[in-house]
VOGU-338894 format. One line per 2 residues: number of its first residue (from 1); their letters; for each residue x, y, z of N, C-alpha, C. Coordinates in nm, 3 decimals. Layout:
<atoms>
NUM) a) X/Y/Z/X/Y/Z/X/Y/Z  ...
</atoms>
This chain:
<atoms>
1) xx) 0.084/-0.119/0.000/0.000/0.000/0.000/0.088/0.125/0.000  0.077/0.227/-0.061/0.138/0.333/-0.099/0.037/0.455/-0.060
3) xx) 0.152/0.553/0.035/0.032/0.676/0.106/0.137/0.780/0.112  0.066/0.899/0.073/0.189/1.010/0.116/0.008/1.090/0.188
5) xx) 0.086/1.133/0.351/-0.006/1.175/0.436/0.070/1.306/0.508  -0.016/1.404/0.418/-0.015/1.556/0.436/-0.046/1.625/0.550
7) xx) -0.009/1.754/0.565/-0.103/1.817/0.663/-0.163/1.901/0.543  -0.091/1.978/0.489/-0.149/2.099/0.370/-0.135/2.047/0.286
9) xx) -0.106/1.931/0.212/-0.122/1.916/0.010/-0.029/1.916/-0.006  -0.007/1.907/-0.152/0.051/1.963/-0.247/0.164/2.082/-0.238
11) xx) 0.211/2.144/-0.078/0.213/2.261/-0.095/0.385/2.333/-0.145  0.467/2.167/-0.143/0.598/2.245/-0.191/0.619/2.095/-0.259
13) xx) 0.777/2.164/-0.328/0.836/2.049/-0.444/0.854/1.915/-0.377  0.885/1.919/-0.291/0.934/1.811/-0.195/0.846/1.704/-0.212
15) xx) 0.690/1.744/-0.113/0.567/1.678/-0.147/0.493/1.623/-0.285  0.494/1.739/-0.350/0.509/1.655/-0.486/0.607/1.586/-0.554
17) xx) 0.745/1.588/-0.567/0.814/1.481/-0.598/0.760/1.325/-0.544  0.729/1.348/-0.403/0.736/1.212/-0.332/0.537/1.149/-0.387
19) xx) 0.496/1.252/-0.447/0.382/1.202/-0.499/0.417/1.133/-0.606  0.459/1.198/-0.698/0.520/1.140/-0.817/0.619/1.038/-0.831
21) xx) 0.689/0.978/-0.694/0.779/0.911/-0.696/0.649/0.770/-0.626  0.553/0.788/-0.562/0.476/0.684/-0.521/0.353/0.637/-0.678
23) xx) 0.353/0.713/-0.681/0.248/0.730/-0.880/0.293/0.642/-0.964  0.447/0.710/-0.975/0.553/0.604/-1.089/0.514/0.682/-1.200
25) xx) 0.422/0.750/-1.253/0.447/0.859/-1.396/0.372/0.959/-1.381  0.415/1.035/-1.516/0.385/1.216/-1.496/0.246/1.249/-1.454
27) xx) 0.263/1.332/-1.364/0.133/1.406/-1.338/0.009/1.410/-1.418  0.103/1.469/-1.569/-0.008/1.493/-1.682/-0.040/1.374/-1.714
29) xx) 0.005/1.267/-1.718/-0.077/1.130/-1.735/-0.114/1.030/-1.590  -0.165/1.107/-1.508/-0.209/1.107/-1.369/-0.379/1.117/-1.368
31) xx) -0.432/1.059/-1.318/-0.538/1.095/-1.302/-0.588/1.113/-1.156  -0.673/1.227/-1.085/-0.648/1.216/-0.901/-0.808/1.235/-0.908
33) xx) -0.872/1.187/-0.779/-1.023/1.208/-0.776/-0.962/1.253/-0.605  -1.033/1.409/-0.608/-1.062/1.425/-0.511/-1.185/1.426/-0.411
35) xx) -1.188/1.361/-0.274/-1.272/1.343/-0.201/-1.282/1.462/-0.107  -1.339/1.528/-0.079/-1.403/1.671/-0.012/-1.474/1.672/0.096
37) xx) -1.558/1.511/0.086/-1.623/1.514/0.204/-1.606/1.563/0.373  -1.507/1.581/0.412/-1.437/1.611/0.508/-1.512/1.774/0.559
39) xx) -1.470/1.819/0.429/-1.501/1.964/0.487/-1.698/2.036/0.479  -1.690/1.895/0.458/-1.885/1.937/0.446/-1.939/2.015/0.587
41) xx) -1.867/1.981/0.706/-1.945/2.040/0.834/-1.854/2.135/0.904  -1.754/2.210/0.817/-1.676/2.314/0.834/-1.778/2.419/0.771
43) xx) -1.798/2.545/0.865/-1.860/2.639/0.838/-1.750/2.741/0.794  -1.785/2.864/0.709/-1.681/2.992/0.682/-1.617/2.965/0.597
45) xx) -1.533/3.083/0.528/-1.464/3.042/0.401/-1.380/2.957/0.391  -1.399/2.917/0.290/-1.294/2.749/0.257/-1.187/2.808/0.204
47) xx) -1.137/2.893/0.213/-0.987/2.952/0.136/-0.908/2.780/0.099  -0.922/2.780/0.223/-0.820/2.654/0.236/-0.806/2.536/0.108
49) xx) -0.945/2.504/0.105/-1.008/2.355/0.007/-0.941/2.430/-0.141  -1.014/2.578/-0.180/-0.987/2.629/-0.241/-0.813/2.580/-0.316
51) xx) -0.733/2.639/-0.215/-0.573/2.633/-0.267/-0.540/2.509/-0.279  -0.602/2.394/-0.156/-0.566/2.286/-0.202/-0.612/2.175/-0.324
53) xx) -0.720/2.233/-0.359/-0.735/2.215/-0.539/-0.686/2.262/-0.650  -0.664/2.393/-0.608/-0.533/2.511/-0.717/-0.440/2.433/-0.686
55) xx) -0.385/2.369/-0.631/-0.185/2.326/-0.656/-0.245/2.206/-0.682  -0.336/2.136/-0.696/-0.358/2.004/-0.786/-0.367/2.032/-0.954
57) xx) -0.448/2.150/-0.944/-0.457/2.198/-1.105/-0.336/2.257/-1.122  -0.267/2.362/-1.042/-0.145/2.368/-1.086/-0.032/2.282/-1.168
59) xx) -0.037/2.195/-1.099/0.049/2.043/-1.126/0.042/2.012/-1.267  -0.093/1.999/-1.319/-0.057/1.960/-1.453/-0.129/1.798/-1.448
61) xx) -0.241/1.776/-1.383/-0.266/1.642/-1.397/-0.356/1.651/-1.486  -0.369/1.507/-1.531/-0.457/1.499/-1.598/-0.630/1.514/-1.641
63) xx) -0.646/1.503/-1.535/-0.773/1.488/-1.437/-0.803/1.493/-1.282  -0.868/1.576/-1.266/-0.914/1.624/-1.138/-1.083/1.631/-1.132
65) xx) -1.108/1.494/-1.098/-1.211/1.461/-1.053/-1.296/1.489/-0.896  -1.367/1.550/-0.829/-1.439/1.572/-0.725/-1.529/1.499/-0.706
67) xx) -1.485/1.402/-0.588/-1.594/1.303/-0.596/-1.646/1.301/-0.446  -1.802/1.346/-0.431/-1.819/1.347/-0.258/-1.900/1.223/-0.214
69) xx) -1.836/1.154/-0.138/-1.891/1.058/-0.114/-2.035/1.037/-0.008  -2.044/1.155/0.000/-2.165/1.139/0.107/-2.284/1.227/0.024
71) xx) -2.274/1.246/-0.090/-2.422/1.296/-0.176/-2.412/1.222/-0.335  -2.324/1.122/-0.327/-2.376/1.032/-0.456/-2.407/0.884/-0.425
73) xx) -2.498/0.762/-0.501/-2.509/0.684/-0.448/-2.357/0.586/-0.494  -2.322/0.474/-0.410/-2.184/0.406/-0.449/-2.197/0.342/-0.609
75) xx) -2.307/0.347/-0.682/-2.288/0.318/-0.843/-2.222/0.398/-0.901  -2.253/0.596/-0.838/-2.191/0.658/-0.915/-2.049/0.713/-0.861
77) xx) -2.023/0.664/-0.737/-1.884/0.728/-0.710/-1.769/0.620/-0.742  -1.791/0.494/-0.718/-1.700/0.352/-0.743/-1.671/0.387/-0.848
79) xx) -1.720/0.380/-0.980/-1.651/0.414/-1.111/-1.559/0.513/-1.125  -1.590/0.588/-1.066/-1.505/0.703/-1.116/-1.379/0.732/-0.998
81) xx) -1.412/0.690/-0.899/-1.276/0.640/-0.821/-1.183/0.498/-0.879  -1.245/0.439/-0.941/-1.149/0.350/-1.014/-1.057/0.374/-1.099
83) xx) -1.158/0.478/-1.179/-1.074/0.548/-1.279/-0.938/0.652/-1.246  -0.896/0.674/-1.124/-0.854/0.739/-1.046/-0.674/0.688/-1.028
85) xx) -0.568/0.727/-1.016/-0.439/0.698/-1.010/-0.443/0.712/-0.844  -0.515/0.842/-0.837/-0.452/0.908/-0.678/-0.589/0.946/-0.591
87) xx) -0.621/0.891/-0.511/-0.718/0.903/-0.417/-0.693/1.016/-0.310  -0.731/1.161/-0.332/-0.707/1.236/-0.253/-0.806/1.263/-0.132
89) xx) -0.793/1.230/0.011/-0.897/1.275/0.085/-0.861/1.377/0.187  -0.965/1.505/0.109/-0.914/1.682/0.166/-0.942/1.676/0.318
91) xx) -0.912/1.807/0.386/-0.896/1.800/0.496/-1.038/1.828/0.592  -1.056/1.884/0.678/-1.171/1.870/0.749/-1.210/1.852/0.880
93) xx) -1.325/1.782/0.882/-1.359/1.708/1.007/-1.348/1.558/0.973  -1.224/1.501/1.087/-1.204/1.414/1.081/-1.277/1.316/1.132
95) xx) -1.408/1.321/1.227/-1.516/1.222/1.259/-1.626/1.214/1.160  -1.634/1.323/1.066/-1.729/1.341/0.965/-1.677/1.234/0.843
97) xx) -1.550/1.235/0.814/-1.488/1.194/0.722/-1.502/1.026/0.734  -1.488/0.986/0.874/-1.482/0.856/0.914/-1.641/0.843/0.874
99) xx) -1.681/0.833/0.968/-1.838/0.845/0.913/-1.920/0.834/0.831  -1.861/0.902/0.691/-1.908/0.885/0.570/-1.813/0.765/0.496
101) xx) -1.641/0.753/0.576/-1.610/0.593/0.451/-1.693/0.507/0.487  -1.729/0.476/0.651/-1.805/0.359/0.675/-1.951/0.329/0.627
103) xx) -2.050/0.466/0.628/-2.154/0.472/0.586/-2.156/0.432/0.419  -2.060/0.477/0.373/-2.101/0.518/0.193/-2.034/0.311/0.155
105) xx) -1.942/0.244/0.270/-1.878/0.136/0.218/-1.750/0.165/0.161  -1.674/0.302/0.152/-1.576/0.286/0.088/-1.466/0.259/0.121
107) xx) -1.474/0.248/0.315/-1.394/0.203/0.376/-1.353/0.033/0.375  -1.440/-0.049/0.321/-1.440/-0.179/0.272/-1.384/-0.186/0.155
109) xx) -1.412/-0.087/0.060/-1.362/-0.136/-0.060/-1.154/-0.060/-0.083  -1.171/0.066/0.033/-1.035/0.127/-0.025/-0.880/0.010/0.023
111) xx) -0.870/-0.107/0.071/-0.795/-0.160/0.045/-0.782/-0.219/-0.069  -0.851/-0.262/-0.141/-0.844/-0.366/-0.287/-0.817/-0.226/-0.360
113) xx) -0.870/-0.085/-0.357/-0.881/-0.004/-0.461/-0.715/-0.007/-0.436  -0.665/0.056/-0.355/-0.508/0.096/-0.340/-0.374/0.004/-0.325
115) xx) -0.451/-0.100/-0.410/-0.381/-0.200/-0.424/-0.278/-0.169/-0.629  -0.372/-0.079/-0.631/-0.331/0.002/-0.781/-0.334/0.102/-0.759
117) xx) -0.381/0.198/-0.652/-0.400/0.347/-0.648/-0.300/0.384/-0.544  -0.255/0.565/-0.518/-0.237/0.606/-0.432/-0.283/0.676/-0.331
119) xx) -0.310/0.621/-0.198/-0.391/0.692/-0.113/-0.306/0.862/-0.071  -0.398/0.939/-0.072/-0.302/1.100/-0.035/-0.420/1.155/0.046
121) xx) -0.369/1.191/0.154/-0.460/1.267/0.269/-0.396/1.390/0.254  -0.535/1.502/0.397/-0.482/1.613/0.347/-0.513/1.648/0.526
123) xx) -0.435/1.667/0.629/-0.539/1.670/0.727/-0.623/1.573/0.833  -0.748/1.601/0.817/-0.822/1.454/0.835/-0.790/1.376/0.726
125) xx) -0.765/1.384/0.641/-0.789/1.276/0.556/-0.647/1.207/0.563  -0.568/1.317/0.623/-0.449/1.179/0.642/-0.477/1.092/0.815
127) xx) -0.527/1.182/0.895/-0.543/1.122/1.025/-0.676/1.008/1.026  -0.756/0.992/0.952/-0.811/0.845/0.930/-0.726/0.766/0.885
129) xx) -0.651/0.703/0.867/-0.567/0.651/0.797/-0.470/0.527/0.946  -0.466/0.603/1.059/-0.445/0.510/1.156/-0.564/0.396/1.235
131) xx) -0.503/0.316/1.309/-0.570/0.220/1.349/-0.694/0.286/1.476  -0.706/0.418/1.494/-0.799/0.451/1.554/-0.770/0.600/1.552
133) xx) -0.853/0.723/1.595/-0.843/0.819/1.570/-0.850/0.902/1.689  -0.793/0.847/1.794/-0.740/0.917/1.911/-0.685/1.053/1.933
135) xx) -0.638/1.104/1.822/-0.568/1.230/1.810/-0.648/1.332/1.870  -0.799/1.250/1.806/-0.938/1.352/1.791/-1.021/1.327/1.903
137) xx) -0.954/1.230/1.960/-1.053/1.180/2.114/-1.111/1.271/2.195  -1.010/1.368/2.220/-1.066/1.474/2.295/-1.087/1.575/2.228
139) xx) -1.231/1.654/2.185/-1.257/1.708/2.119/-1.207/1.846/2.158  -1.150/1.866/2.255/-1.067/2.032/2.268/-0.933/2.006/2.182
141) xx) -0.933/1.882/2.200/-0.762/1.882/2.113/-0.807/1.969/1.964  -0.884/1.932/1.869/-0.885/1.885/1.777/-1.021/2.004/1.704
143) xx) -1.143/1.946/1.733/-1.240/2.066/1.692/-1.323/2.035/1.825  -1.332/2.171/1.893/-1.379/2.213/1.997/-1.509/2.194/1.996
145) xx) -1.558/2.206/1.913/-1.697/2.216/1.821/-1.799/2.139/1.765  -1.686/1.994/1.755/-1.745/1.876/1.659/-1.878/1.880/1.700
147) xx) -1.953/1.885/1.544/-2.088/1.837/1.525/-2.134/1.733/1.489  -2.032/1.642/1.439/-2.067/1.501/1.346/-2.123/1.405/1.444
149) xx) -2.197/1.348/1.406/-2.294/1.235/1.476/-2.190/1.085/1.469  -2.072/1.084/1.444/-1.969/1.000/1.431/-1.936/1.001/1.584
151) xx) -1.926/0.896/1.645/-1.863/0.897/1.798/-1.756/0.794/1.777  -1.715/0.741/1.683/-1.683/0.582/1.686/-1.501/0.636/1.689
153) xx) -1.431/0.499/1.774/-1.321/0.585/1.756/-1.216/0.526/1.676  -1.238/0.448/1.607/-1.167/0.318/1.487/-1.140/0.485/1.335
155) xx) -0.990/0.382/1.313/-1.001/0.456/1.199/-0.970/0.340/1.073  -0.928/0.347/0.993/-0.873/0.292/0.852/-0.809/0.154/0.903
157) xx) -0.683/0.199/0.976/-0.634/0.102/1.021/-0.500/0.030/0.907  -0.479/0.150/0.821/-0.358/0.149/0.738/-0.232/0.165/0.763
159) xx) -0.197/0.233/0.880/-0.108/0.240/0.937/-0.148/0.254/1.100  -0.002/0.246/1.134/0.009/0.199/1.287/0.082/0.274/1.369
161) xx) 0.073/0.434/1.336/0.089/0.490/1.390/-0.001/0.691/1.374  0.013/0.744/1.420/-0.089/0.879/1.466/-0.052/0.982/1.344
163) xx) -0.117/1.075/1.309/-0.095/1.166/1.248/-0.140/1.263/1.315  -0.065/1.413/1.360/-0.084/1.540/1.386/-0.016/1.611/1.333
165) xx) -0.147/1.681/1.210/-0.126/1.795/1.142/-0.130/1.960/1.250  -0.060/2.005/1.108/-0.059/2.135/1.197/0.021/2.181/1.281
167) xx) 0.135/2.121/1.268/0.239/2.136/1.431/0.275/2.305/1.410  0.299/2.326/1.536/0.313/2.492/1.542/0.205/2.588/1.463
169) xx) 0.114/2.571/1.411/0.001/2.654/1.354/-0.030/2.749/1.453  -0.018/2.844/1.415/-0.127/2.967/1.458/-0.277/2.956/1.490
171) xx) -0.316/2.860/1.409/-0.465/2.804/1.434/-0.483/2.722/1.503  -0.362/2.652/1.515/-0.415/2.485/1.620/-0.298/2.545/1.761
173) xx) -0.346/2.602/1.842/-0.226/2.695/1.962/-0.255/2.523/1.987  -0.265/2.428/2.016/-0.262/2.298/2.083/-0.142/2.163/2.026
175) xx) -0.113/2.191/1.926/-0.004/2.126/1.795/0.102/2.191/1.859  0.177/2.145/1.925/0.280/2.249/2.033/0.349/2.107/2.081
177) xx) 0.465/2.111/2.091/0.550/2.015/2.139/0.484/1.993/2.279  0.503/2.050/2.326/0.481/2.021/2.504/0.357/1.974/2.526
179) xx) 0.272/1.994/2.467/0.095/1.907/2.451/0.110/1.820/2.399  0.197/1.770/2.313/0.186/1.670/2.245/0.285/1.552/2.351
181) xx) 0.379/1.609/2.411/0.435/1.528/2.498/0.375/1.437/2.582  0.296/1.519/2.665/0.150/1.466/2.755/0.081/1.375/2.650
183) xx) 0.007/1.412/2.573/-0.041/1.303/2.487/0.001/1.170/2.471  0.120/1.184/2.374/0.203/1.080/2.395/0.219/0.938/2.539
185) xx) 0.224/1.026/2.616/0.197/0.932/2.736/0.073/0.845/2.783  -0.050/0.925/2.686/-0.167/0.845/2.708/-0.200/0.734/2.572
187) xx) -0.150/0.783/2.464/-0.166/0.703/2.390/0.031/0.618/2.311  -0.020/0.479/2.327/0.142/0.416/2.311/0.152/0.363/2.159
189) xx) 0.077/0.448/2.091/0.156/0.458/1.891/0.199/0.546/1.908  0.314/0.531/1.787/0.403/0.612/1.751/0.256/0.745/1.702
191) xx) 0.349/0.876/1.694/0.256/1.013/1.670/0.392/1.085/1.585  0.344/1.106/1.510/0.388/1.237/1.379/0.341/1.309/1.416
193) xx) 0.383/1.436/1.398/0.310/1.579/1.402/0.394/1.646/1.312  0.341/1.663/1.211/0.400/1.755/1.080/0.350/1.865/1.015
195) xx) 0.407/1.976/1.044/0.409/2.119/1.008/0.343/2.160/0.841  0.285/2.241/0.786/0.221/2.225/0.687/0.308/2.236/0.577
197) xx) 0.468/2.238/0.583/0.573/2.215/0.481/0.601/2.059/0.480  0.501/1.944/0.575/0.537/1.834/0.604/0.476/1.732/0.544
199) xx) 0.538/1.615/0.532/0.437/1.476/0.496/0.514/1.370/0.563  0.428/1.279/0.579/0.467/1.117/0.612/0.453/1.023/0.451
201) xx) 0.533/0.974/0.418/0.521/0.890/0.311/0.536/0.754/0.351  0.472/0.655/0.275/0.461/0.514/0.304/0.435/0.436/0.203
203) xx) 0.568/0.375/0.177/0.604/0.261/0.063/0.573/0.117/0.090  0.450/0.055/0.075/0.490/-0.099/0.116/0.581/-0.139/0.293
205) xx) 0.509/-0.033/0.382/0.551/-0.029/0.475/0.658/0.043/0.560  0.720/0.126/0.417/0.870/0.198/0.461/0.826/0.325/0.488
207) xx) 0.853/0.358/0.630/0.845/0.537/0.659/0.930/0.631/0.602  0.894/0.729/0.541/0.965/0.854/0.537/0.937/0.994/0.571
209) xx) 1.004/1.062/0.591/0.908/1.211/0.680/0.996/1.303/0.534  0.912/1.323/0.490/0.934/1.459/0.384/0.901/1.585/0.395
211) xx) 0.968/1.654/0.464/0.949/1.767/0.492/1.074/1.935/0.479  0.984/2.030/0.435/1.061/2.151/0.419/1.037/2.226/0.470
213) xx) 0.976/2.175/0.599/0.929/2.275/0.713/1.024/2.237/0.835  0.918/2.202/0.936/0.927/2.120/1.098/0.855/2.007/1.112
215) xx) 0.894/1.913/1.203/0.839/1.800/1.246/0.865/1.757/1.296  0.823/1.657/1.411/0.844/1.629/1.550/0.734/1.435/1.545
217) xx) 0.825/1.349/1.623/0.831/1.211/1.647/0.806/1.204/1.809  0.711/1.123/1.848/0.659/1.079/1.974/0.636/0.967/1.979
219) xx) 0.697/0.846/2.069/0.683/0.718/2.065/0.734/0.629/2.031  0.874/0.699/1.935/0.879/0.581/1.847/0.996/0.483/1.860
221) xx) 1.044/0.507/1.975/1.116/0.356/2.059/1.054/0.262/2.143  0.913/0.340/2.147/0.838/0.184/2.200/0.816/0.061/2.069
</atoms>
């Protein structure tokens, strides 16, 4: 299984090389379906979703498909995620996001799909991606706010260790070394926390931290 797991995208060369190096060919003969669902129960301007679809079109792919999985039925989204090289899932609410793979089934089917595809998170969409979604357990960590009717705390279960986006953000004052320390102590997976110049990449099991920012490791001599 092949994953490059973002906090921001697309947003420097680095990240995209290591997209293109998990792909195996050019962008322009790339095809990516992005999944959006995430940010359905984010209120206020989406600047954000925004840019992180501009540096996909930037790129030069071939196709940039939008596919939301929680307002089509699975006849019409399966196809056209097949058709797909790169499975992008944008950022968001990460209990919303869970919520809708399990509801829509696509959480059943995205192992066989990415058995040819590349999974790429953005956010939540990279923090589903561990064996449970603890990051988000405590909803002050994470969104103070959560509205999603998702309580469940299982995630993907693709990897076996944490994702925390956002490290040092201005927006997340909680993505802070010293909070994350404490954390760490309650939960015993390894935890990433990668800065929005950051990614985790994952080859058939091999870690790499690609980053042209900051980033910070918790756990990972247990």
């Amino acid at each position: 299984m092949k994953l490059l797991l973002t906090s921001n995208g697309l947003v420097n060369k680095s990240i995209a090389d290591a997209l293109l190096d998990l792909v195996g060919k050019p962008f322009d003969k790339t095809n990516m379906a992005f999944i959006p669902t995430a940010a359905n129960v984010e209120e206020g301007d989406k600047w954000w979703l925004i840019d992180d679809l501009s540096r996909c079109k930037n790129l030069g792919f071939a196709q940039v498909d939008i596919v939301d999985i929680s307002a089509l039925p699975k006849n019409l989204w399966k196809p056209r995620l097949e058709k797909a090289d790169v499975l992008l899932f944008g950022g968001g609410n990460v209990f919303h996001l869970m919520y809708w793979l399990n509801k829509s089934g696509l959480a059943g089917l995205l192992p066989d799909l990415l058995k040819k595809r590349v999974y790429m998170g953005i956010s939540a969409g990279s923090m589903v991606t561990g064996q449970r979604i603890l990051l988000s357990q405590s909803k002050k960590l994470y969104y103070g706010d959560l509205s999603s009717e998702y309580k469940d705390e299982n995630g993907l279960g693709f990897v076996n260790f944490h994702i925390r986006p956002h490290f040092n953000s201005d927006l997340f004052p909680k993505a802070r070394v010293e909070y994350l320390k404490k954390l760490a102590k309650e939960i015993p997976e390894p935890i990433y926390a990668i800065d929005d110049e950051s990614a985790v990449k994952v080859a058939d099991g091999k870690i790499e931290i690609i980053s042209e920012g900051s980033h910070a490791e918790f756990n990972l001599g247990l």
